[in-house]
C-alpha positions in Angstrom: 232.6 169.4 167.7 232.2 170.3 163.9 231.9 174.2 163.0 230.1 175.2 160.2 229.8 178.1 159.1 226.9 178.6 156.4 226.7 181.2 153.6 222.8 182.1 152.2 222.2 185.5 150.2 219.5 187.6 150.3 217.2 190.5 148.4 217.8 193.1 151.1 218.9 193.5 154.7 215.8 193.2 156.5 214.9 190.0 154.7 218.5 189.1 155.9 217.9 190.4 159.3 214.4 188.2 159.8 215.9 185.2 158.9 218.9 185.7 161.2 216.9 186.5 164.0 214.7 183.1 163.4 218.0 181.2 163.2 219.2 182.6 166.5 215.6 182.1 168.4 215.5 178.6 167.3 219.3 177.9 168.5 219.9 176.6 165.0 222.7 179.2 164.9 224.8 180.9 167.3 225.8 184.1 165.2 224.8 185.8 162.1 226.8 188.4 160.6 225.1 190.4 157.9 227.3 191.9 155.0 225.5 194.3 152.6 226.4 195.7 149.4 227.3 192.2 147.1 226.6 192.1 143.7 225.8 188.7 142.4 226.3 187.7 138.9 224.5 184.0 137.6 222.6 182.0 135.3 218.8 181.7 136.5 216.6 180.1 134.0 218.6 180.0 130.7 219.3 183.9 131.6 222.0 185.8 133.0 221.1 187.5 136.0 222.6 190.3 138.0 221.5 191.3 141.5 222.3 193.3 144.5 222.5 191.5 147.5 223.2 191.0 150.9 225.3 188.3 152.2 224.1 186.2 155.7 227.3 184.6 157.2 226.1 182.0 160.0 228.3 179.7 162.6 226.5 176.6 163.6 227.6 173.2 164.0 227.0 170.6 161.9 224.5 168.4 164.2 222.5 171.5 164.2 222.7 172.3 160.1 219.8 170.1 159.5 217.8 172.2 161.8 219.1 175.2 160.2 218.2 174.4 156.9 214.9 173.7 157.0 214.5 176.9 158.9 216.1 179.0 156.7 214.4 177.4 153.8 210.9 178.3 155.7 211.9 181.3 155.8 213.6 182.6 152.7 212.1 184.8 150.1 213.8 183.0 147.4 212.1 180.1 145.1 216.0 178.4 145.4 217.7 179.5 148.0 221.6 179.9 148.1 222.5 177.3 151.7 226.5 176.8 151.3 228.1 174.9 153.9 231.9 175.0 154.7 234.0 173.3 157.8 235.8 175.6 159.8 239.5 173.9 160.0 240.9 176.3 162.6 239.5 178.7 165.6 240.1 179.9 168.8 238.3 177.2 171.1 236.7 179.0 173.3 234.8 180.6 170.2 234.4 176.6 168.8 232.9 176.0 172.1 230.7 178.8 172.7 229.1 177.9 169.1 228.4 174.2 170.2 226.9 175.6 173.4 224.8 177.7 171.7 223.2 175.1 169.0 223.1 172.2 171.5 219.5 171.0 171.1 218.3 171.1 175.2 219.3 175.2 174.3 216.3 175.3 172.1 
């Protein structure tokens, strides 16, 4: 089993909170954490851009990612959505476990 755990940001918290709450209904994800108060600094158009944010930490696996993506992108108020993707090396198993229960596809 292959944790993921998937990074997207967001305008504001309830934007944040909608689109965690669709992730979790459709068993594309088995936890969102929401962390406010980020302050995001990039190009955007030839411009430089600075924004607050609010970060959306999810744990999935990775046979449930492509599910999770193209909900999120359904969902997300942005025209390019940030959708980062990183492998969890290390966890307590019975966490590792409880995330693959979660996203297994006959959950959904």
């Amino acid at each position: 089993m292959a944790v993921l755990i998937v990074f997207s940001t967001f305008p504001n918290e309830a934007s944040a909170r909608a689109a965690a709450g669709r992730l979790l209904e459709s068993g594309a994800a088995a936890c969102a954490s929401i962390l406010p108060g980020l302050t995001s600094l990039y190009r955007w158009q030839g411009k430089l851009e600075e924004a607050g944010e609010v970060l959306l930490m999810i744990k999935t696996t990775r046979e449930a990612y492509p599910l999770l993506e193209s909900a999120l992108k359904a969902c997300h108020p942005y025209e390019l959505p940030e959708i980062l993707a990183v492998g969890a090396e290390a966890g307590l198993p019975g966490y590792l476990e409880w995330v693959a229960q979660e996203t297994a596809r006959d959950n959904t």
